[in-house]
C-alpha positions, 0 to 999 in steps of 0.5 A: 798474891797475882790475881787469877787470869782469865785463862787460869779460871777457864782451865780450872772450869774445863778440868772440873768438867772433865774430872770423873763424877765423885762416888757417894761416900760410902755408908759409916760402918757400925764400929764407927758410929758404936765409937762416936756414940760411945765416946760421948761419955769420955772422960776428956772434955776435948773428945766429948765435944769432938764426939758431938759433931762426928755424931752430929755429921753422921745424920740419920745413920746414927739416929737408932743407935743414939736412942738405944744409948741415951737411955742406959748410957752416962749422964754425959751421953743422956744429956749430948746425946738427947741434944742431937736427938732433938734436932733429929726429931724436928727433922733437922739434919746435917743435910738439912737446908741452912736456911731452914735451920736458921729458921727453925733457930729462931723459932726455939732461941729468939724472943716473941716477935722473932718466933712469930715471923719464923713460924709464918715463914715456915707456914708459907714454905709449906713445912707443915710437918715440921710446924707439927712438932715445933708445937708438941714441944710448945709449953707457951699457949700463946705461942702455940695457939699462934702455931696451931691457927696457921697449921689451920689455915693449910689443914684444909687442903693438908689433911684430905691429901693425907686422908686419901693416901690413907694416911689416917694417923697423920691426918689426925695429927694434924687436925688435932693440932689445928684444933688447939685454936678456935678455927681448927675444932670443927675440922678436928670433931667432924673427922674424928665423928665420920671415922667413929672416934668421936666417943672415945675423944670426948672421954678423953677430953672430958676431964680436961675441960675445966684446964683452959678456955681452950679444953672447954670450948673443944669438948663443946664443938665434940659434943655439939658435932655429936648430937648433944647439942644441950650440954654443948650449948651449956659449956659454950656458956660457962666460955661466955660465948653466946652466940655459939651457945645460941647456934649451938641450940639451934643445930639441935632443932631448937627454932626459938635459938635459932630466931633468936640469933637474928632478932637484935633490938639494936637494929630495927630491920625487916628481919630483926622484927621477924625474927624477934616476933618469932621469939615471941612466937615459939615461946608463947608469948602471945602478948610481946608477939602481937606488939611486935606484928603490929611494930613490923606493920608501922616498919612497912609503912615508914619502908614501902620499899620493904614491904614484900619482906615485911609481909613474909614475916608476918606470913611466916609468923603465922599472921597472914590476914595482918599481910593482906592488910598491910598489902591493901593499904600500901601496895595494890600490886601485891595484894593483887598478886595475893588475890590472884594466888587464892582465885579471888579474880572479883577482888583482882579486877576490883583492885585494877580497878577495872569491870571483868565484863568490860573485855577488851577494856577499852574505857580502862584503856583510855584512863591508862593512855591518859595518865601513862607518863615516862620522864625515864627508861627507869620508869617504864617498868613501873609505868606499864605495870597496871597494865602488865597486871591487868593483861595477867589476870586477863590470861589467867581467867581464860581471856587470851585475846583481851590481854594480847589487846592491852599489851598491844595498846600499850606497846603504841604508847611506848613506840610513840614517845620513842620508849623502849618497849623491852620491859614490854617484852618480858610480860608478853612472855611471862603470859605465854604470848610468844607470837606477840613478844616475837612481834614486837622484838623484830620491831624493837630491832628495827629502832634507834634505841635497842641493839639486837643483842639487847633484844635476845638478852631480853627474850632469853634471859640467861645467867650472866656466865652464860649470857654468850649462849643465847647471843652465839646462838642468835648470832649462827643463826642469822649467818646461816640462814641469811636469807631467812626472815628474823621472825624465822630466826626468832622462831628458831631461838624459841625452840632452842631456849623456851622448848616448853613453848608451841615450836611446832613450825621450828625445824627439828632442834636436833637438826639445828644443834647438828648443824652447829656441830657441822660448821664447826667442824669446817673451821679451825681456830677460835672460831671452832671452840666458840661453835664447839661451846654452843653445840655443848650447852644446846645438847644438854639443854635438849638432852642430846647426850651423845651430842654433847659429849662428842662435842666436849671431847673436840672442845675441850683440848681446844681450851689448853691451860683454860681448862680446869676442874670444873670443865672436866667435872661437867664432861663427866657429868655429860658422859655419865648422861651419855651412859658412858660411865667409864669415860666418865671415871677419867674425866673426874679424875682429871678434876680431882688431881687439878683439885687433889683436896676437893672431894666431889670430883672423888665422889663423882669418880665413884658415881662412875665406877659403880655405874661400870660395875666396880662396887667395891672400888665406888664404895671405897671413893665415896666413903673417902671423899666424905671423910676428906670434907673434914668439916668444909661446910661447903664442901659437905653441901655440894657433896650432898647435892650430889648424893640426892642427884645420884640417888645416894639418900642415905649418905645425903641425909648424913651430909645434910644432918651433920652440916646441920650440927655443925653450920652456923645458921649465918652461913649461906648453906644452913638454909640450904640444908634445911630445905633439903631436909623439909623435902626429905622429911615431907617424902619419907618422915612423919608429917611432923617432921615435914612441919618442924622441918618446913617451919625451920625453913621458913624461918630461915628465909626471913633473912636474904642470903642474895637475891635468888634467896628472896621468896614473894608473899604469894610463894610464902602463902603457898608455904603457909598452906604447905604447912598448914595442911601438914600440921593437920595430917600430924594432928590426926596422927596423933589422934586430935582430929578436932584440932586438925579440923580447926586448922583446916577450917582457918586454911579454908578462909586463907584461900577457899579455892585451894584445890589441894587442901580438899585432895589431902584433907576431905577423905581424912576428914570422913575417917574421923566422922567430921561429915560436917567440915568435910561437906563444907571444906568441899562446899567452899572449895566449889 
């Protein structure tokens, strides 16, 4: 045979682009299909098997027909025509991808490993749906809860979409699907509580769950989401899955559970002592608790470096007096922290070694310029301490002068040795020596060692995704006003960034963030967005509404692909501050449609609605977005932050119990919640509520998350006396006041100076007839 010329190939592609579009083939007519079904049941091998691919090739139009046939027809149709059925239900047609079918082949006909690589190409591609039925068919557990586990990776972003279109029915389907693994349960007993259906699921689950490991531990998460947190904790037992059991306890309020998870004797660490004392603690055991205070003493003094946390253990174990012991013998800056926090300024000075009537303390000067030493830029901070404290207490009793004199005298020694005196900077502003710190900027830009970037960095601390702020700021205003001195500038920069300082001789702010927005509007490029970026968080950080949203309405097209969710979700924001809710609507829902799956944008967009006056359509997006949070704990905590912030509480409140039921207390928004809850408890429960809440808290801040999470011995002191004095309230509440003036007599001697306790407690005092702790609880206060 020749082969095919070039010319010919040409020819043939030239009259296929000439020939007329081929016309759909028309619809089978009944008959025809009524005779294929039919003749599934023939007598005749040859027409049976010809009967099975012309059904087979006829698709959908014969899919209602062929059920209404196998169920009266012969046992040759019945058997034929349930065969085709069954591709049919998978969704498998004639015009279905071959690749799909072959993947769905493999899945059905091929061994375990072949099964498992068919269901992650499935669950890759997306076909979730068809996932969906290929395990309502699975009999093997194993190869179900492989299914089911993958359904659950994507649920999260699947189901809220179904939740949205109202599609309730497939997200359900879904959710329970995923739920027949372990990483699917919350989701499915979170939804299946917001849309009211919790109840009936667990009588429906209830006789199943001595069937498998799988029924058992789904009832307990049903039960646990509930409420019932005892009988949930009791069946993850019967699992033996203690950890959940003990978390399980815990979101029912029970703190000795909770601690319990935290307190491990394989690991002797701040937290796992503080927690083991807590044990001992709720439980009573006066003797273990004792052993374990003075085990986290003897940890402190093997640790010094620990020895801030070691403190709030025994604070929050209800041993302040071992904290101020252990401060006394390991670390004089916090004991004088502790001493300055009860007003005892006899003691601070005393610990500084320094004599209160020996203002300007010149002679403690000497000693300190004598020994001051700094090998390292790492030892500055520790070694201008002393006087930092010093200088602290000076402007806490009044003495302004004498502290502006130390810190003076210190930053000469710094200068002297060529020393960075940033670290300087950083007291000088924390005592609100502003004009100091502004002095002493300019002349640490004028040496070799410090960039003036470092030196506004310094002067206006930022978060690190913000720290461009202050830097742009700094950086327009010396363009702007070039003949201007730095100290002018600096003054500027005070009344942009510490607008709580004296900024009297600043121009107006407004006039300054207007002058951004000008400039900004006289150039183009690059250039405009950074000038647009800082007109934007100036105006919020002043609250120049109106500002800031015409300033993000010019900025935000600038961005381009860069824009995302979030930068329309605080556009939003900024608008709703700008009493423009209407506008507002848009931009979260612009958010929401980049994020279809996250609810807050939908939550917000309800915000905006209600403030435009569509109640009935706010209502229906708020409702919405809480039920597509399935049982995403983060999701349900940023809900709940924006509820209080709209001053939604009782949808809060609903957040902050679920997320409390169903967290584990090792995730970052349990402690989180709890805070929420204390306040919450503290404004509107009894003051035994606040104190379980508060307690529950507390306990939760033995454990650092992060950083920001860590809280000094002085602020757990205050939390201490927090709930000290609501202990005493619930105490006369429920009608002990001698019990009540007992506690209050111990908070007196923790720190006699505490103004508050008087405020809160004297007048309870005189109602119970106790003149005699009144007089003295007024007595020790003055």
């Amino acid at each position: 045979m020749a082969p095919i010329s070039a010319i010919t190939i040409m020819l043939m592609i030239a009259t296929a682009a000439a020939a007329p579009e081929e016309a759909a083939p028309p619809a089978p007519s009944a008959e025809t299909i009524d005779a294929a079904v039919r003749a599934l049941d023939s007598d005749d091998f040859a027409e049976r098997e010809a009967a099975s691919r012309k059904v087979w090739e006829l698709g959908r139009a014969a899919e209602a027909p062929l059920k209404k046939a196998v169920q009266t027809g012969g046992s040759e149709l019945r058997y034929r025509g349930q065969k085709i059925l069954d591709e049919f239900q998978l969704g498998i047609y004639p015009d279905t991808p071959e690749d799909l079918r072959k993947l769905v082949k493999s899945y059905r006909k091929g061994d375990a490993a072949a099964r498992q690589m068919a269901v992650q190409e499935l669950a890759e591609r997306g076909e979730t749906a068809l996932l969906i039925k290929l395990v309502k068919r699975e009999r093997d557990p194993t190869m179900r809860n492989t299914v089911a586990s993958l359904i659950a990776q994507n649920v999260g972003k699947v189901a809220p979409e179904h939740i949205f279109n109202g599609e309730m029915q497939q997200a359900e389907d879904l959710l329970q699907l995923a739920a027949l693994s372990s990483r699917g349960m919350r989701d499915y007993t979170t939804f299946l509580f917001t849309t009211d259906k919790l109840d009936a699921a667990i009588a429906k689950q209830r006789p199943r769950a001595g069937d498998s490991k799988v029924d058992t531990e789904l009832l307990a998460w049903m039960l646990r989401t509930k409420g019932d947190s005892a009988e949930a904790a009791k069946l993850f037992e019967e699992i033996d899955d203690r950890a959940r059991a003990r978390n399980t306890r815990a979101s029912g309020g029970d703190m000795s559970a909770y601690a319990a998870g935290f307190a491990d004797p394989s690991r002797r660490t701040t937290d796992t002592l503080g927690y083991a004392a807590a044990v001992a603690r709720l439980s009573g055991d006066g003797d273990a608790l004792k052993k374990i205070l003075a085990d986290i003493l003897e940890y402190a003094k093997a640790m010094p470096d620990e020895a801030a946390r070691c403190m709030n253990a025994l604070i929050i174990n209800g041993a302040p007096e071992l904290a101020f012991e252990l401060a006394a013998t390991l670390d004089d800056g916090l004991l004088l922290e502790m001493e300055q926090w009860r007003y005892d300024f006899d003691a601070a000075f005393k610990i500084l070694d320094a004599n209160a009537d020996d203002a300007p303390f010149d002679s403690w000067l000497k000693k300190f310029e004598k020994d001051f030493s700094v090998r390292e830029e790492k030892d500055i901070p520790l070694a201008i301490l002393p006087a930092g404290q010093l200088a602290g207490t000076c402007a806490i009793t009044g003495q302004k002068d004498a502290a502006e004199h130390i810190l003076r005298a210190v930053a000469r020694l710094l200068l002297a040795e060529n020393n960075s005196i940033l670290p300087l900077l950083r007291w000088e502003l924390l005592l609100g020596l502003d004009e100091l710190a502004r002095e002493h900027a300019i002349r640490a830009m004028e040496t070799d060692t410090e960039t003036e970037a470092n030196v506004i960095t310094t002067l206006f601390p930022m978060r690190a995704d913000y720290s461009w702020l202050t830097g742009g700021s700094w950086d327009y205003l010396r363009a702007k006003y070039a003949d201007e001195s730095k100290n002018d500038s600096l003054k500027r920069m005070f009344a942009l960034f510490r607008p709580e300082t004296n900024a009297t001789e600043a121009p107006a702010v407004a006039e300054m963030i207007a002058a951004i927005d000008a400039s900004a509007r006289e150039v183009e490029g690059e250039e405009r967005k950074e000038l647009l970026a800082l007109v934007v968080e100036l105006a919020k950080i002043h609250q120049l509404w109106e500002l800031a949203a015409d300033a993000t309405s010019r900025w935000l097209p600038l961005l381009g692909t860069e824009a995302a969710a979030f930068h329309h979700t605080r556009y939003g924001e900024t608008l709703l501050s700008a009493k423009q809710p209407e506008k507002a609507a848009l931009q979260f829902e612009k958010a929401w449609k980049i994020t279809p799956s996250n609810p807050l944008p939908l939550y917000m967009k309800g915000v905006a609605l209600a403030q435009s006056g569509h109640a009935a359509a706010a209502t229906e997006l708020k409702n919405k977005a809480s039920l597509m949070a399935i049982g995403n704990v983060s999701k349900r905590h940023f809900l709940s932050i924006a509820m209080w912030r709209n001053d939604d509480e009782e949808s809060a409140r609903e957040q902050d119990r679920l997320l409390l039921r169903i967290a584990s207390p090792r995730e970052g928004v349990h402690p989180q919640a709890l805070r929420r809850s204390y306040l919450d408890a503290r404004g509107s429960g009894t003051a035994a509520q606040a104190a379980h809440a508060l307690d529950f808290y507390l306990l939760s801040k033995m454990r650092p998350m992060n950083s920001n999470s860590v809280i000094s011995p002085r602020n757990t002191l205050a939390y201490h006396m927090k709930l000290g004095m609501l202990r005493a309230r619930a105490a006369f509440d429920g009608g002990e006041p001698a019990a009540a003036a007992a506690i209050i007599a111990k908070l007196q001697e923790l720190n006699p100076s505490d103004s508050s306790v008087l405020e809160d407690m004297y007048q309870l005092l005189c109602d119970a007839d106790l003149t005699t702790a009144a007089d003295a609880l007024f007595e020790t206060t003055y």
